[in-house]
mmCIF file as gemmi writes it, N, C-alpha and C atoms, coordinates in Angstrom:
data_model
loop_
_atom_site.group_PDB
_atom_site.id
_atom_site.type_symbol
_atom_site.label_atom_id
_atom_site.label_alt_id
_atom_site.label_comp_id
_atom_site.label_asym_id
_atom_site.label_entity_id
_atom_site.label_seq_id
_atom_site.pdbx_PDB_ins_code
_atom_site.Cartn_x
_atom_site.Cartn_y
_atom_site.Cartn_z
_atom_site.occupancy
_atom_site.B_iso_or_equiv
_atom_site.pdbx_formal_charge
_atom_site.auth_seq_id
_atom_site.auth_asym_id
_atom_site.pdbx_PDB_model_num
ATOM 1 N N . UNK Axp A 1 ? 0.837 -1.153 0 1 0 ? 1 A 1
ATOM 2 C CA . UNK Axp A 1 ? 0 0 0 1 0 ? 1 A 1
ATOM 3 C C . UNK Axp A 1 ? 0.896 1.234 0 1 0 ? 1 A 1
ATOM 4 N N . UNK Axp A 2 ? 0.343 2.35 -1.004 1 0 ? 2 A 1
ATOM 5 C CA . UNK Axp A 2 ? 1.73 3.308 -1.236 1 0 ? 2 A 1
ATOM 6 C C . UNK Axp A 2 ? 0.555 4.749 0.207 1 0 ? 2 A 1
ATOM 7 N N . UNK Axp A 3 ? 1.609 5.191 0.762 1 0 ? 3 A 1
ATOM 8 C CA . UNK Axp A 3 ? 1.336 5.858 1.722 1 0 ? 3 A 1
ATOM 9 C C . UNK Axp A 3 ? 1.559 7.448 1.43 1 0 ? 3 A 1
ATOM 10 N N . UNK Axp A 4 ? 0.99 8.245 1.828 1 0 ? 4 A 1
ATOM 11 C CA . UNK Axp A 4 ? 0.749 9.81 1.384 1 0 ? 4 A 1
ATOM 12 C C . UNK Axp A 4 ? 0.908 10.182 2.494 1 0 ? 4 A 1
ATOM 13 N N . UNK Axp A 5 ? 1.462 11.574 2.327 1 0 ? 5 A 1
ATOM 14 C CA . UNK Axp A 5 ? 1.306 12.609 3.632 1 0 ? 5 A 1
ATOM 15 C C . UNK Axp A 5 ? -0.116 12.946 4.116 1 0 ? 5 A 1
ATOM 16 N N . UNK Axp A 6 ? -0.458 13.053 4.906 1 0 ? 6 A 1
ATOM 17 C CA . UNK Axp A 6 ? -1.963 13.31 5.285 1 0 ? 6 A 1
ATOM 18 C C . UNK Axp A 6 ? -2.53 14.88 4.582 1 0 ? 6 A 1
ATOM 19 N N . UNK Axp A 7 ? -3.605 15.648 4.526 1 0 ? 7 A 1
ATOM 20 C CA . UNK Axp A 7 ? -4.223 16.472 3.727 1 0 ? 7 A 1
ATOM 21 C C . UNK Axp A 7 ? -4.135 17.33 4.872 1 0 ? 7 A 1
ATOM 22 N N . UNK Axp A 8 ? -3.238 18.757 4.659 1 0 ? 8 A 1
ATOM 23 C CA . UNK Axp A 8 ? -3.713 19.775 6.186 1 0 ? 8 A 1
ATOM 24 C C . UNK Axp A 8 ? -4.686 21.028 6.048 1 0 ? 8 A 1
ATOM 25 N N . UNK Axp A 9 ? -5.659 20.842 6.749 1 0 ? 9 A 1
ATOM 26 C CA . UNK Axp A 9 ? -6.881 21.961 6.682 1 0 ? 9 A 1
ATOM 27 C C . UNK Axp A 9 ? -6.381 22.805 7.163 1 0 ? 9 A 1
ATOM 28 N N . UNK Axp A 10 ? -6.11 24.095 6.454 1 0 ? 10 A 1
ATOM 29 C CA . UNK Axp A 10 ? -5.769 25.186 7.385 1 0 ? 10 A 1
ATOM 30 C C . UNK Axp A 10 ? -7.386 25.25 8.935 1 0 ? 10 A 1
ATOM 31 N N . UNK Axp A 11 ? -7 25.11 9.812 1 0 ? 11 A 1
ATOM 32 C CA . UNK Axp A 11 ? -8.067 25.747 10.533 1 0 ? 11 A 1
ATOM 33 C C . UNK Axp A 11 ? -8.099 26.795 11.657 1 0 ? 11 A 1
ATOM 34 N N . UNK Axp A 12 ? -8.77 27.115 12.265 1 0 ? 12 A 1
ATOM 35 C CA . UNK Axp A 12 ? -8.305 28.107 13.369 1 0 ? 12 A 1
ATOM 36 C C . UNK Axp A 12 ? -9.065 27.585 14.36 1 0 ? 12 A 1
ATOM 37 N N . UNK Axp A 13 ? -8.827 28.127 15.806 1 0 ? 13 A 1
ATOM 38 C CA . UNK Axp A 13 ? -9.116 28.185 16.898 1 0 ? 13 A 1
ATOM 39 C C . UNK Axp A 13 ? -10.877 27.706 16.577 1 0 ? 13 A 1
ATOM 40 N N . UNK Axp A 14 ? -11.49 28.802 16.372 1 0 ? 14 A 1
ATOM 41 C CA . UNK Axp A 14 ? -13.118 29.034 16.497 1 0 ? 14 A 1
ATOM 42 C C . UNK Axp A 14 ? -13.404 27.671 15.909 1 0 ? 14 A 1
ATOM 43 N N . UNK Axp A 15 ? -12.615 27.901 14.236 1 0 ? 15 A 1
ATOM 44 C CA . UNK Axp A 15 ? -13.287 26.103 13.486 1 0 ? 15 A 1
ATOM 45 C C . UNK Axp A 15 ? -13.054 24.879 14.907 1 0 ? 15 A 1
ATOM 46 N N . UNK Axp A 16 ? -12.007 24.723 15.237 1 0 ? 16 A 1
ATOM 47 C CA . UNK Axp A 16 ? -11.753 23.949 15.769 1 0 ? 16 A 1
ATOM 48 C C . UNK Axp A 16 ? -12.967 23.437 17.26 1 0 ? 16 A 1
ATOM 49 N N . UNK Axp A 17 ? -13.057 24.522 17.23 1 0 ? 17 A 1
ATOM 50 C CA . UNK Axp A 17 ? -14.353 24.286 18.633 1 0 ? 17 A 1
ATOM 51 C C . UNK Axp A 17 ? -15.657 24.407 18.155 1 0 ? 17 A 1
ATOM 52 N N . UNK Axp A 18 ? -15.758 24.949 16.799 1 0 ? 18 A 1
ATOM 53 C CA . UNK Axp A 18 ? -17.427 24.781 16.388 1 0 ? 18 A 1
ATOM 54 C C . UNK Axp A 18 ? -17.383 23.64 16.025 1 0 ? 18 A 1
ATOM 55 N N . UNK Axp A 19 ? -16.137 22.403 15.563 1 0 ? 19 A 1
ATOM 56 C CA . UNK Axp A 19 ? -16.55 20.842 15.359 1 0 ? 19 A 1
ATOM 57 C C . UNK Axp A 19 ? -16.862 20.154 16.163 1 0 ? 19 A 1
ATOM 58 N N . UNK Axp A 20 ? -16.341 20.341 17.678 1 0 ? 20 A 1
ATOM 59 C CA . UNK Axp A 20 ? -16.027 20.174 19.199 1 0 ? 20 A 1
ATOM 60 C C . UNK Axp A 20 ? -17.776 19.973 19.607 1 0 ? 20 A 1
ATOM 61 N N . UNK Axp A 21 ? -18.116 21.44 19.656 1 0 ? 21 A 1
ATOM 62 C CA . UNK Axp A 21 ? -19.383 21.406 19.939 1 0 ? 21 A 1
ATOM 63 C C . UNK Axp A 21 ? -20.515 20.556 19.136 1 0 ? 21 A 1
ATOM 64 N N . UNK Axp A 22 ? -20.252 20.737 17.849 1 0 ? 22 A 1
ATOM 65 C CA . UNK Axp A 22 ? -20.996 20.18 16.986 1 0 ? 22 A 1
ATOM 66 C C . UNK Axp A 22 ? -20.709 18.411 17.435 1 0 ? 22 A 1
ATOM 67 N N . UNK Axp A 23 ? -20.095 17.779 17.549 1 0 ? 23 A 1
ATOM 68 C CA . UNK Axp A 23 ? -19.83 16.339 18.186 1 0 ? 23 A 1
ATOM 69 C C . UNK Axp A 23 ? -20.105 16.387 19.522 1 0 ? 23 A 1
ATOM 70 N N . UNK Axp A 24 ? -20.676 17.415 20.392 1 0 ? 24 A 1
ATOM 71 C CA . UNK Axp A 24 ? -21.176 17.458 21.666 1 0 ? 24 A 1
ATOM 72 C C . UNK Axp A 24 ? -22.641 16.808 21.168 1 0 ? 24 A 1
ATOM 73 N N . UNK Axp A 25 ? -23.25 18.014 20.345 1 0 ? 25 A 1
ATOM 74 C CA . UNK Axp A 25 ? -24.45 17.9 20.097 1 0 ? 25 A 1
ATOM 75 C C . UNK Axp A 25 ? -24.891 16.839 19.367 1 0 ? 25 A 1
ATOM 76 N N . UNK Axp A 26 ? -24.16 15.997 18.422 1 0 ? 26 A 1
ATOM 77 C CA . UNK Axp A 26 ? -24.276 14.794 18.133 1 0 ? 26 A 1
ATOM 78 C C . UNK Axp A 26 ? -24.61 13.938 18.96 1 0 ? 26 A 1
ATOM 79 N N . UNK Axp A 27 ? -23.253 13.893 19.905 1 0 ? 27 A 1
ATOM 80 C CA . UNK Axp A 27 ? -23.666 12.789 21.125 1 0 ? 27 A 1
ATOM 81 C C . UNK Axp A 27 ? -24.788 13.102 21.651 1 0 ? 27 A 1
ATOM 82 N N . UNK Axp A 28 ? -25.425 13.937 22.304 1 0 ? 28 A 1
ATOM 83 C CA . UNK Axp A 28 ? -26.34 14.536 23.219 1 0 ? 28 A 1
ATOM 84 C C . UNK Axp A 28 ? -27.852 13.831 22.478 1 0 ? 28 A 1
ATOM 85 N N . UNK Axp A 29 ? -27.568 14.111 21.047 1 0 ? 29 A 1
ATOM 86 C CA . UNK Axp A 29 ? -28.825 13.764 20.327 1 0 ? 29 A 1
ATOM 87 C C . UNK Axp A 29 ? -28.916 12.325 20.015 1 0 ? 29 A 1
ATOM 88 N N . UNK Axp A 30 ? -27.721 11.552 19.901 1 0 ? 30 A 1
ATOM 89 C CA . UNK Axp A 30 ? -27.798 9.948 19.984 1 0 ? 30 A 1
ATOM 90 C C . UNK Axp A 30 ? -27.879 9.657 21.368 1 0 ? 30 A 1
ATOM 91 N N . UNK Axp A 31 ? -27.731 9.979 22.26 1 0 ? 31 A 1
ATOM 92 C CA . UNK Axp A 31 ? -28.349 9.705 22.914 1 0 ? 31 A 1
ATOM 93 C C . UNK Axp A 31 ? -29.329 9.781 23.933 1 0 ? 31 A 1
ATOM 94 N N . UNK Axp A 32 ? -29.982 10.61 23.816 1 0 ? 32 A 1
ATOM 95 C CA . UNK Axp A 32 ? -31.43 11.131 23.859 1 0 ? 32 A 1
ATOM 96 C C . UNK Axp A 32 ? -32.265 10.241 22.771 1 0 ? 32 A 1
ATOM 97 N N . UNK Axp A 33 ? -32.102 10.096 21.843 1 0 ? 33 A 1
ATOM 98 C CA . UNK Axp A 33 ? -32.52 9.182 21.369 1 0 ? 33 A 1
ATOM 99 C C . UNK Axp A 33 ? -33.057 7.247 21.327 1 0 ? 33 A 1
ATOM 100 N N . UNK Axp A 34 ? -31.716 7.568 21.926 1 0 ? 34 A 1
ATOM 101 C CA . UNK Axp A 34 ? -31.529 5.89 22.412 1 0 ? 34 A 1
ATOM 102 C C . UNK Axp A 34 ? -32.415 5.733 23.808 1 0 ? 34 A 1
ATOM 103 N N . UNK Axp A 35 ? -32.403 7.142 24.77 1 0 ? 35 A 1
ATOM 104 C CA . UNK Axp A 35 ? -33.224 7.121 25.539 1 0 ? 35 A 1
ATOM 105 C C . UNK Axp A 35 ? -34.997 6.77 25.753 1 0 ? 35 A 1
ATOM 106 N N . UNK Axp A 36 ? -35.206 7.191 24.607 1 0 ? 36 A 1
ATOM 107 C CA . UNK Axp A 36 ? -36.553 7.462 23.734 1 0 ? 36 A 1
ATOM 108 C C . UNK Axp A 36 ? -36.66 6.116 23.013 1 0 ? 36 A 1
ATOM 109 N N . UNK Axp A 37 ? -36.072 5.447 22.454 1 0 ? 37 A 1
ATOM 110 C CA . UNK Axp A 37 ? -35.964 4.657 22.224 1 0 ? 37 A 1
ATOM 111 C C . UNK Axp A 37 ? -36.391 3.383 23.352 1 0 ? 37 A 1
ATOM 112 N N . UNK Axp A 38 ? -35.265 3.077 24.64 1 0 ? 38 A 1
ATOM 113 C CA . UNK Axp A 38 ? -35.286 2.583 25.695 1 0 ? 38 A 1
ATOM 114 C C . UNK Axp A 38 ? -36.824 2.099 26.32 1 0 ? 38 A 1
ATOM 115 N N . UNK Axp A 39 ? -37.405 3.882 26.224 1 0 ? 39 A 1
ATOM 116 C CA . UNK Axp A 39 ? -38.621 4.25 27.015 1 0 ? 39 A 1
ATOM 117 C C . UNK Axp A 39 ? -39.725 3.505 26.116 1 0 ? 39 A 1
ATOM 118 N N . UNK Axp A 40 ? -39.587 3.639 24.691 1 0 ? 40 A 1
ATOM 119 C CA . UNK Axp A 40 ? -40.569 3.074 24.215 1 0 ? 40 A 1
ATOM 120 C C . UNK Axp A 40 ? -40.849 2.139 24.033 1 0 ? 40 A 1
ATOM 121 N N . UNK Axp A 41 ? -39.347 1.203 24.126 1 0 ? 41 A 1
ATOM 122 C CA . UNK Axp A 41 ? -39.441 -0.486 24.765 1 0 ? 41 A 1
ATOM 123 C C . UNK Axp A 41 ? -40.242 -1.035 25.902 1 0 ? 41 A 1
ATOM 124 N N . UNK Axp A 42 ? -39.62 -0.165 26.817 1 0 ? 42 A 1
ATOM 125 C CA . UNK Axp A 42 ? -40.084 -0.568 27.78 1 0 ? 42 A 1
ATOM 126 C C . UNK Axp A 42 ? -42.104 -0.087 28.088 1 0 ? 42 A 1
ATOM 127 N N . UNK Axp A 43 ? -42.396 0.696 27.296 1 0 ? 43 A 1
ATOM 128 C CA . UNK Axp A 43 ? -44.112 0.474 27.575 1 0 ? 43 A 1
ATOM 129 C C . UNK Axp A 43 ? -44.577 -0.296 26.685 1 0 ? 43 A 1
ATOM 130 N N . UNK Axp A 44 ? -43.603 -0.814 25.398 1 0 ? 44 A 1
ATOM 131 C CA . UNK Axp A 44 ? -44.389 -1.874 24.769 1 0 ? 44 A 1
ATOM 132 C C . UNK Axp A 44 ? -44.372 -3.327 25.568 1 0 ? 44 A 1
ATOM 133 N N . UNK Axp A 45 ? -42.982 -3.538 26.118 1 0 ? 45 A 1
ATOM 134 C CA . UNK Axp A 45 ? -42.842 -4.853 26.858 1 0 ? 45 A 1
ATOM 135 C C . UNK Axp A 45 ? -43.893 -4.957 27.89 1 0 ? 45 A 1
ATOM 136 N N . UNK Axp A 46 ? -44.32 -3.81 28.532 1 0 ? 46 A 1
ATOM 137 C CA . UNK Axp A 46 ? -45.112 -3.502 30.049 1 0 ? 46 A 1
ATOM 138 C C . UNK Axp A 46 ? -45.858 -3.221 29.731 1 0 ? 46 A 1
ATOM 139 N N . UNK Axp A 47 ? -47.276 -2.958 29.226 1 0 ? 47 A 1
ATOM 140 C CA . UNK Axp A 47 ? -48.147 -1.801 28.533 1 0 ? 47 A 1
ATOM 141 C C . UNK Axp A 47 ? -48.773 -1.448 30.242 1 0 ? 47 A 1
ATOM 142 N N . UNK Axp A 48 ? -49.327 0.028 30.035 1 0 ? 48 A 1
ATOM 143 C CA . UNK Axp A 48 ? -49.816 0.517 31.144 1 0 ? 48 A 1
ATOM 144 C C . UNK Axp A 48 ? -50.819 -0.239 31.787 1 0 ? 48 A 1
ATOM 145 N N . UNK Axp A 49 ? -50.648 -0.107 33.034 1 0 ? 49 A 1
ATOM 146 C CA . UNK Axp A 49 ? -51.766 -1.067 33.819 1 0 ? 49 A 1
ATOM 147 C C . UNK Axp A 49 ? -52.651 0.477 34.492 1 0 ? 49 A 1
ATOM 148 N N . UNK Axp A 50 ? -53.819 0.654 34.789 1 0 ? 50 A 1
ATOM 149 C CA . UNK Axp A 50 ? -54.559 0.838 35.567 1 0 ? 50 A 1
ATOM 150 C C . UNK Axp A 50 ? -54.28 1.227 36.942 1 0 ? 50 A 1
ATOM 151 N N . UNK Axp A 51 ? -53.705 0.396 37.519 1 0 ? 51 A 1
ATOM 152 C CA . UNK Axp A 51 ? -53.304 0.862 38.914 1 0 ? 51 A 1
ATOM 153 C C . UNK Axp A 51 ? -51.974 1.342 38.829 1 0 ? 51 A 1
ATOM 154 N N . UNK Axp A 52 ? -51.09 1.601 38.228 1 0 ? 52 A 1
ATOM 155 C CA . UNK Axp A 52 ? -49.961 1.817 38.022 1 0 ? 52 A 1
ATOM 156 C C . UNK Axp A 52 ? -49.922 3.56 38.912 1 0 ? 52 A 1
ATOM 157 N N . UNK Axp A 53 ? -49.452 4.106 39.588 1 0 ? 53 A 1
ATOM 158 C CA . UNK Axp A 53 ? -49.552 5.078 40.396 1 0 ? 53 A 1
ATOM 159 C C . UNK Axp A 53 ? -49.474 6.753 39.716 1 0 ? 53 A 1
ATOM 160 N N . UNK Axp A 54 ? -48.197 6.202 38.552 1 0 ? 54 A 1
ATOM 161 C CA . UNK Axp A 54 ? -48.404 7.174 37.453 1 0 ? 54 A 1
ATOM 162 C C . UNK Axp A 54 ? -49.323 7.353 36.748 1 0 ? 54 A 1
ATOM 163 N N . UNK Axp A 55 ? -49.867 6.732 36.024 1 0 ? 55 A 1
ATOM 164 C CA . UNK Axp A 55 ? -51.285 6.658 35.503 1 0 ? 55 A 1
ATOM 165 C C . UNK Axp A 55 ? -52.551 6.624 35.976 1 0 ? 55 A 1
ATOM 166 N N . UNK Axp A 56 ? -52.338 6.699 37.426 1 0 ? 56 A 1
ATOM 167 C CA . UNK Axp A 56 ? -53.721 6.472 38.14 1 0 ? 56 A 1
ATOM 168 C C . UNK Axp A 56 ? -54.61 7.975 37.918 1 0 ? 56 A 1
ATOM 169 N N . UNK Axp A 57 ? -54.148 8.925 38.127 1 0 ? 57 A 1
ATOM 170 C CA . UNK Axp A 57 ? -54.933 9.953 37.856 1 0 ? 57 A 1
ATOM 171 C C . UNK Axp A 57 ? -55.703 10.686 36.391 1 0 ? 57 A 1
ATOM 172 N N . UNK Axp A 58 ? -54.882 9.805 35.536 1 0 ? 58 A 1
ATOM 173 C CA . UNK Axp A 58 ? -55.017 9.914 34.015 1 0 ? 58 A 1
ATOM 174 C C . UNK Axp A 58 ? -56.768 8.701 33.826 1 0 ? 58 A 1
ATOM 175 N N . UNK Axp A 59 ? -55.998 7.69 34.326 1 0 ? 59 A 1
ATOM 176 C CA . UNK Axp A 59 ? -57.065 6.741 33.92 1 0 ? 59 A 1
ATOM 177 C C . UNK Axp A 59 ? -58.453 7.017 34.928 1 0 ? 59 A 1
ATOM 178 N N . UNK Axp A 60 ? -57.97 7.877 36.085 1 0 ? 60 A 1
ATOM 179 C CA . UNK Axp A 60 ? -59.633 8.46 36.222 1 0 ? 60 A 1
ATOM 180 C C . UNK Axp A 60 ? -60.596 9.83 35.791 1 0 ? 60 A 1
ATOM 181 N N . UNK Axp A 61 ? -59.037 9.885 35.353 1 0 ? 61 A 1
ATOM 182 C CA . UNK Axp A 61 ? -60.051 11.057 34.543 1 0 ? 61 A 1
ATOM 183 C C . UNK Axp A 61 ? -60.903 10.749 32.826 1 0 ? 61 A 1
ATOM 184 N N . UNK Axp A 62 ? -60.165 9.313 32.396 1 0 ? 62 A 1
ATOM 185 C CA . UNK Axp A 62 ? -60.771 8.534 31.125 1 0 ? 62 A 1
ATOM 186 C C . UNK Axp A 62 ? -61.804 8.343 31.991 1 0 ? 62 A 1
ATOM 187 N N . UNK Axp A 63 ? -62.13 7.744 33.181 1 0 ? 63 A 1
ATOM 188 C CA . UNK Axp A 63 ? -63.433 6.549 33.389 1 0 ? 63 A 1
ATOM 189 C C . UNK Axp A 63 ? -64.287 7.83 33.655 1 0 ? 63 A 1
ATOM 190 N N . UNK Axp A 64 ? -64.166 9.154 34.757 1 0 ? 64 A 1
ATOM 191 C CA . UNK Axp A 64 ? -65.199 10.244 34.659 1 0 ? 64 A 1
ATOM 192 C C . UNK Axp A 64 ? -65.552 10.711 33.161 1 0 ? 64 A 1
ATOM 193 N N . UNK Axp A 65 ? -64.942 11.251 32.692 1 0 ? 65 A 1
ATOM 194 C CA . UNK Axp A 65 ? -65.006 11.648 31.083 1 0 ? 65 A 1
ATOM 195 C C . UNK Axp A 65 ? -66.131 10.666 30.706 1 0 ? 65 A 1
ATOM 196 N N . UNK Axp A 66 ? -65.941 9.119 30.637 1 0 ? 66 A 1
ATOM 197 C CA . UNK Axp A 66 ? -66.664 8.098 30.075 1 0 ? 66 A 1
ATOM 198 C C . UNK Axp A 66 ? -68.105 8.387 30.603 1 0 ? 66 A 1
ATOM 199 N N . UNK Axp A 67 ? -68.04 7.747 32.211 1 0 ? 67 A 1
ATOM 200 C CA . UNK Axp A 67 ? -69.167 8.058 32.899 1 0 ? 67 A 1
ATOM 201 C C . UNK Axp A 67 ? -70.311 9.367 32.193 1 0 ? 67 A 1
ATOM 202 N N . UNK Axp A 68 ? -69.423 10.567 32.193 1 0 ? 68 A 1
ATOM 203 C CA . UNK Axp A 68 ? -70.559 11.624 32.378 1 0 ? 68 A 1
ATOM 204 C C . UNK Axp A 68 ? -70.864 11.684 30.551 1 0 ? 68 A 1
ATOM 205 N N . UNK Axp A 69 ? -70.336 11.191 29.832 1 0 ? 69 A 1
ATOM 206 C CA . UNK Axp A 69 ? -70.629 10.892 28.481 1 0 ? 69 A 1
ATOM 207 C C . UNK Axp A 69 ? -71.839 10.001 28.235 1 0 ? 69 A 1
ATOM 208 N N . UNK Axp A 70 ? -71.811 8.905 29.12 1 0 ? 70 A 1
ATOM 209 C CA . UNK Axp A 70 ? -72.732 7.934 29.194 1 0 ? 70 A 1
ATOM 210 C C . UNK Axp A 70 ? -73.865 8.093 30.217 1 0 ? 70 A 1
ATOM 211 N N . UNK Axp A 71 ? -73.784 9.454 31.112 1 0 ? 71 A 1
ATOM 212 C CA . UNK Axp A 71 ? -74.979 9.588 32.086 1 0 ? 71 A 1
ATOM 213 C C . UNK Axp A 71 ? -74.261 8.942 32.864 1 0 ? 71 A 1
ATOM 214 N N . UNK Axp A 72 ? -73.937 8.095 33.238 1 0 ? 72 A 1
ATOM 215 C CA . UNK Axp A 72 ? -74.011 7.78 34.587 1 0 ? 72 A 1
ATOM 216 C C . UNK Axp A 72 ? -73.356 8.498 35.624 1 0 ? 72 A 1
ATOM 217 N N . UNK Axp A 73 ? -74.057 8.326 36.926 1 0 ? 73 A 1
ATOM 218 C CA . UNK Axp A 73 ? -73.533 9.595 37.972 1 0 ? 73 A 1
ATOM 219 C C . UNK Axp A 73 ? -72.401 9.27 38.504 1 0 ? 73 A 1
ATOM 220 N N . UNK Axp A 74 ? -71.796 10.653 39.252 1 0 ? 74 A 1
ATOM 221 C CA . UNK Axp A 74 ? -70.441 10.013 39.733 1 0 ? 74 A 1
ATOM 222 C C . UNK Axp A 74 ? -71.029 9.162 40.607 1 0 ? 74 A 1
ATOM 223 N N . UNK Axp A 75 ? -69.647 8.464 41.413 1 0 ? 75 A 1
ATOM 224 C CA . UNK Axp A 75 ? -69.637 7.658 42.985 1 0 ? 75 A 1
ATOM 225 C C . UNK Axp A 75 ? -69.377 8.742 44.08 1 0 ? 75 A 1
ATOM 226 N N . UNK Axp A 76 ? -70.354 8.378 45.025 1 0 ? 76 A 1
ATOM 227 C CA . UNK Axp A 76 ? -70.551 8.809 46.006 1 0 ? 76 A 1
ATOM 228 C C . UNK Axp A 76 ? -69.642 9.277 46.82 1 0 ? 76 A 1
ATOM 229 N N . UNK Axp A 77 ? -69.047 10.656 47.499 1 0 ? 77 A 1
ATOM 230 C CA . UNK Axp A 77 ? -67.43 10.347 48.364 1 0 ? 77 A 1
ATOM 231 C C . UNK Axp A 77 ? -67.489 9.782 49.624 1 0 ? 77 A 1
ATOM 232 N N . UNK Axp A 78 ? -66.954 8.69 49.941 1 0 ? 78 A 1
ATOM 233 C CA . UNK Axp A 78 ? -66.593 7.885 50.89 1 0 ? 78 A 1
ATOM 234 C C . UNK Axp A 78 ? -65.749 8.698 51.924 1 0 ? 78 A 1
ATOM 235 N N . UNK Axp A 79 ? -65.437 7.834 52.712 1 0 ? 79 A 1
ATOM 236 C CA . UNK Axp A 79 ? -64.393 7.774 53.614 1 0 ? 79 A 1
ATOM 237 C C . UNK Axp A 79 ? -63.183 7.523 53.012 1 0 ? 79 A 1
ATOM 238 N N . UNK Axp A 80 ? -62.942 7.016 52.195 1 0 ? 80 A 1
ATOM 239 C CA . UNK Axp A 80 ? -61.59 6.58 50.962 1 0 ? 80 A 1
ATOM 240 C C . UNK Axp A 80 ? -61.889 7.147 50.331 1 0 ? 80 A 1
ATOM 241 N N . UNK Axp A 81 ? -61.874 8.706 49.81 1 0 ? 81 A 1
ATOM 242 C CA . UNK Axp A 81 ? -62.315 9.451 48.725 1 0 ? 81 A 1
ATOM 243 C C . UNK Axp A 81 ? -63.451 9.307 47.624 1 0 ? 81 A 1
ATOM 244 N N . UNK Axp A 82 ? -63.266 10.193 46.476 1 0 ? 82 A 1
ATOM 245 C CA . UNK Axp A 82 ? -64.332 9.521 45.574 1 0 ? 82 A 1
ATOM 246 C C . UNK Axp A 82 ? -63.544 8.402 44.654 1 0 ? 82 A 1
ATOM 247 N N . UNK Axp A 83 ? -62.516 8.619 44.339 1 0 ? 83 A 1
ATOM 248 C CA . UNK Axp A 83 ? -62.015 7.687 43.124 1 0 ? 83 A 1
ATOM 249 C C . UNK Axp A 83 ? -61.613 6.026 43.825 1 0 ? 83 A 1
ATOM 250 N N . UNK Axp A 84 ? -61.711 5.895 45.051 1 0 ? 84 A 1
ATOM 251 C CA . UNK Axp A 84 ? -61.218 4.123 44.727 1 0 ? 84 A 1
ATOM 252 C C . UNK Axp A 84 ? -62.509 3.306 44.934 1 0 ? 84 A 1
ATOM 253 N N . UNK Axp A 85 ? -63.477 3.879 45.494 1 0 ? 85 A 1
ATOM 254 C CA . UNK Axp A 85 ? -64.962 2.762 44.604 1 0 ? 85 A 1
ATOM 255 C C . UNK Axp A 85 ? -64.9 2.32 46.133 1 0 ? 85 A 1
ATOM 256 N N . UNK Axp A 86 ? -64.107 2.194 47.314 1 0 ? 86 A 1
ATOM 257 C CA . UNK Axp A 86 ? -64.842 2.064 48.521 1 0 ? 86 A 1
ATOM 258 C C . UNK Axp A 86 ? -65.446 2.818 49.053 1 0 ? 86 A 1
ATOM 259 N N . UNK Axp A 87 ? -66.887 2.245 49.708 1 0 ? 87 A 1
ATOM 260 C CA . UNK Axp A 87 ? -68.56 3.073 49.898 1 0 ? 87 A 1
ATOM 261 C C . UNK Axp A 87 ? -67.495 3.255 51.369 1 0 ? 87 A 1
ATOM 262 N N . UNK Axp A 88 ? -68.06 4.694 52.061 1 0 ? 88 A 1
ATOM 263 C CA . UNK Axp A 88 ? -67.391 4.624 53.375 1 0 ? 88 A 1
ATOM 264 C C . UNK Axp A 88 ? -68.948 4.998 54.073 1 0 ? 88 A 1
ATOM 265 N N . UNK Axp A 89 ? -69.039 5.157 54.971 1 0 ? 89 A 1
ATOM 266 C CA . UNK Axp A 89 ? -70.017 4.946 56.078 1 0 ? 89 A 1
ATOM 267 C C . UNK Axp A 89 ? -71.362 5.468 55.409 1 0 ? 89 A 1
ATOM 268 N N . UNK Axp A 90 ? -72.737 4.491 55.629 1 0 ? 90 A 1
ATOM 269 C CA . UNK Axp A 90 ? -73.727 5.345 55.117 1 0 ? 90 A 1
ATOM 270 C C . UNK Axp A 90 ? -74.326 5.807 56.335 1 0 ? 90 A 1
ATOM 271 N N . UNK Axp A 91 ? -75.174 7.204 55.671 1 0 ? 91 A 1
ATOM 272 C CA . UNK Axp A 91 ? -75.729 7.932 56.991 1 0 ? 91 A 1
ATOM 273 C C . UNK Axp A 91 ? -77.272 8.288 56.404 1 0 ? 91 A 1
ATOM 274 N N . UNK Axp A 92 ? -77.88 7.11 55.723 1 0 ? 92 A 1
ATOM 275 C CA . UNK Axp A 92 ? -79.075 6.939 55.771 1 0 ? 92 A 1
ATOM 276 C C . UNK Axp A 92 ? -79.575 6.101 56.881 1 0 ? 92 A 1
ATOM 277 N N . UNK Axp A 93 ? -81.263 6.483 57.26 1 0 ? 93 A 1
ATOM 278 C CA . UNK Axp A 93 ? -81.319 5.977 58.014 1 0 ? 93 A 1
ATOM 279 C C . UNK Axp A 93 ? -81.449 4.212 58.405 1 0 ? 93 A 1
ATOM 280 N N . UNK Axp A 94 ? -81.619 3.656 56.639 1 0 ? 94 A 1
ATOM 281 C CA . UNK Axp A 94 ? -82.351 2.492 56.667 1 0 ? 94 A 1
ATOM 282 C C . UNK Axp A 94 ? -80.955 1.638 56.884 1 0 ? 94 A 1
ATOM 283 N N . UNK Axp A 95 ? -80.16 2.348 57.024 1 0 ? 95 A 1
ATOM 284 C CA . UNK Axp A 95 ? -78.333 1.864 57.538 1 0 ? 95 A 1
ATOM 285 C C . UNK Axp A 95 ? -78.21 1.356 59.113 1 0 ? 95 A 1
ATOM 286 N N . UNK Axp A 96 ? -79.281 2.493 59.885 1 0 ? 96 A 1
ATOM 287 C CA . UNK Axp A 96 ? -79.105 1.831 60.908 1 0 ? 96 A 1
ATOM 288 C C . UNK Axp A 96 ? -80.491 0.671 61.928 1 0 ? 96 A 1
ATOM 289 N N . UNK Axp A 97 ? -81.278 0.411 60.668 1 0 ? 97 A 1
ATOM 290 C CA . UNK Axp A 97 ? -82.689 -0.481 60.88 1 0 ? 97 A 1
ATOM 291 C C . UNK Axp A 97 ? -82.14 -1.819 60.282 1 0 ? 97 A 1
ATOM 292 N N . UNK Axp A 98 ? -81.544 -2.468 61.253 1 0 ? 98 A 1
ATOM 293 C CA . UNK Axp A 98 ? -81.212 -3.694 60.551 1 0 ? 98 A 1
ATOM 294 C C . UNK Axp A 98 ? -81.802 -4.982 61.302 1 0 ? 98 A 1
């Protein structure tokens, strides 16, 4: 293999650090990417559950949305709030004719 002197770019200071940066921002964007990537593995492998703690406030605001689309009334607020569906104390009277 016949061998050559290498090719010299004149460059200066500034060139030299706008390539610098520019291979910052490369990296930064591969991997951010790969991140995004990662993330979107991982909710296809897992798909969202329902009780999931992150999603819990999302998915009650789908089932109200649904509800008041379809008429039906909210749930009553309990002693455990309104959203987890446990009835907490009734204070009718036919509650305490047993």
């Amino acid at each position: 293999m016949i061998r050559r002197t290498p090719t010299m770019i004149p460059m200066s200071d500034a060139d030299v650090q706008e390539i610098r940066d520019l291979v910052v921002d490369q990296k930064s964007r591969f991997e951010a990417k790969q991140k995004t990537l990662l993330a979107m593995k991982k909710v296809a492998e897992h798909p969202i559950q329902p009780n999931d703690p992150e999603t819990l406030p999302w998915f009650q605001l789908l089932v109200a949305e649904r509800n008041r689309r379809l008429g039906i009334p909210a749930p009553s607020t309990g002693i455990h709030g309104p959203s987890t569906g446990i009835p907490g104390p009734s204070t009718s009277v036919d509650a305490h004719v047993r």
